[in-house]
C-alpha positions in Angstrom: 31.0 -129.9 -26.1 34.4 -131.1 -25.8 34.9 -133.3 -22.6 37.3 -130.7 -21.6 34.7 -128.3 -21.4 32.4 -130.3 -20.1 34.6 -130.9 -17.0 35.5 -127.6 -16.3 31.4 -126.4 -16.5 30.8 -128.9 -13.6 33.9 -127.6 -11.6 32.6 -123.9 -12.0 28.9 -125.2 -11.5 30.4 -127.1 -8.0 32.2 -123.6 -7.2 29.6 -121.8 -7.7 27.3 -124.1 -5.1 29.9 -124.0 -2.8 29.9 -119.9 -2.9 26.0 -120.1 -2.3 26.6 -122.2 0.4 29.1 -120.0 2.3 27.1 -117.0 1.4 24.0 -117.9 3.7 24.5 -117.0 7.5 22.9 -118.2 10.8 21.7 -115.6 13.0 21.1 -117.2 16.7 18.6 -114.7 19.1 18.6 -115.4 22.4 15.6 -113.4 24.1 16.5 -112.9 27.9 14.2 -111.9 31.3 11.2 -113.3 30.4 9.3 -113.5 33.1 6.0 -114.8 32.4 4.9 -118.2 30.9 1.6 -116.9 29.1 1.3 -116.2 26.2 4.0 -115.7 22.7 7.3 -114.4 22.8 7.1 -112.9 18.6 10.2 -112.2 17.6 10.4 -110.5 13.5 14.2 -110.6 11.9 13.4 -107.1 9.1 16.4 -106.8 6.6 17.1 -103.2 6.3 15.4 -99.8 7.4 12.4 -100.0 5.0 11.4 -103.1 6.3 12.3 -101.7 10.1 9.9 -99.0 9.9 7.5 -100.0 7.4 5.7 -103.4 7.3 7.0 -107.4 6.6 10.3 -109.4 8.0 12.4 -111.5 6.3 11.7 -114.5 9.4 9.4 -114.4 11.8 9.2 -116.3 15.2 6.1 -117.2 17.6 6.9 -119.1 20.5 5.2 -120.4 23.5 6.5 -118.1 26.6 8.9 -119.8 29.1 10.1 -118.3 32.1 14.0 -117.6 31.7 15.1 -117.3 28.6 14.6 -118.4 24.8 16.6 -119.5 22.0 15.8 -118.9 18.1 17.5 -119.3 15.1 17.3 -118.2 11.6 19.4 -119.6 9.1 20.2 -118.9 5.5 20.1 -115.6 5.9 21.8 -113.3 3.2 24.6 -111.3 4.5 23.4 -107.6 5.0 22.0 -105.2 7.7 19.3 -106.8 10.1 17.1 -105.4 12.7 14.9 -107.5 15.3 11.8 -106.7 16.8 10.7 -108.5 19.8 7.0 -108.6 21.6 6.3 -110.6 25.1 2.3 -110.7 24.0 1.6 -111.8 27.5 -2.5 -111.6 27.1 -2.6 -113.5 24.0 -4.6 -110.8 21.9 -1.4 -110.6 19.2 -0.7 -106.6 20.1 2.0 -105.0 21.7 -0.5 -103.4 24.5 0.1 -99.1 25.8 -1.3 -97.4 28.3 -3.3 -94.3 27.8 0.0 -91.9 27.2 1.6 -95.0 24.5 3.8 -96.6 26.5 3.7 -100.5 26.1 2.4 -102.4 29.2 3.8 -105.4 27.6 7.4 -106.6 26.8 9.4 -105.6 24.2 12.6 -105.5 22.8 15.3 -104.4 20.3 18.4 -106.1 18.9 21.2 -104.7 20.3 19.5 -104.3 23.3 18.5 -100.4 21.4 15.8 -98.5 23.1 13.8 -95.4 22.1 13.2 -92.5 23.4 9.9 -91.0 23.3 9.2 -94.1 21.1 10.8 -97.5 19.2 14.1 -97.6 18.9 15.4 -96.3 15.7 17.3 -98.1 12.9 20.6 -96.9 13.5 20.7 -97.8 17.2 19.1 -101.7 16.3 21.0 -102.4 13.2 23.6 -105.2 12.7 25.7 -106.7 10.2 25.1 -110.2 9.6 28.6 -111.6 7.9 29.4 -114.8 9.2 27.4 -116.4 12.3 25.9 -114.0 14.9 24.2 -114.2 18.3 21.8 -111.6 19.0 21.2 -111.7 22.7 18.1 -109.3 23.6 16.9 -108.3 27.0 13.0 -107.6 27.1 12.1 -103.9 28.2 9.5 -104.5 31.2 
């Protein structure tokens, strides 16, 4: 390989790194009105509506509760369409508790502060587009 060559593979290999670089994203979450120190706040960061309504996350988040407020990040994140789910398990027993008609008994939450009706929030209403740095700030549903 000529040195020519061999210089301008490294510059494409360095451009290239740099492009991986700028292509990851930091997604902060700031989980609001918690109002109990027991137990975990678990937050789950699910890339796309499969992973929303089915099963696994992308990150994943289990935190000592602290009265106030929390804050969370997840970096190098591909850009793309995110969803969080967030559970106050106040009792420890890692389950989003209901009462006898389904409603949860413990805190809960949806990015953009979405809420269901009748049940979770759905995908469209939770969704956002990571592309650059983004703050997620979620108030828990008591």
């Amino acid at each position: 390989m000529k040195t020519s060559n061999l210089i301008a593979a490294g510059v494409l290999a360095a451009a290239l790194g740099v492009h991986a670089q700028a292509a990851s994203e930091t997604l902060t979450i700031v989980i609001e009105d918690i109002r109990d120190a027991s137990g975990t706040v678990q937050v789950q960061v699910l890339a796309g509506q499969a992973q929303f309504e089915g099963e696994g996350s992308v990150a994943q988040f289990l935190e000592p509760a602290v009265e106030g407020s929390v804050t969370l990040v997840a970096d190098d994140l591909p850009p793309g369409e995110y969803a969080i789910r967030v559970m106050h398990d106040v009792n420890g027993n890692d389950d989003l508790d209901v009462n006898f008609v389904g409603m949860p008994t413990e805190p809960y939450a949806f990015s953009n502060n979405a809420k269901g009706q009748f049940g979770p929030a759905q995908w469209q209403d939770a969704r956002f587009a990571l592309d650059g740095d983004v703050t997620q700030v979620i108030r828990l549903n008591h």
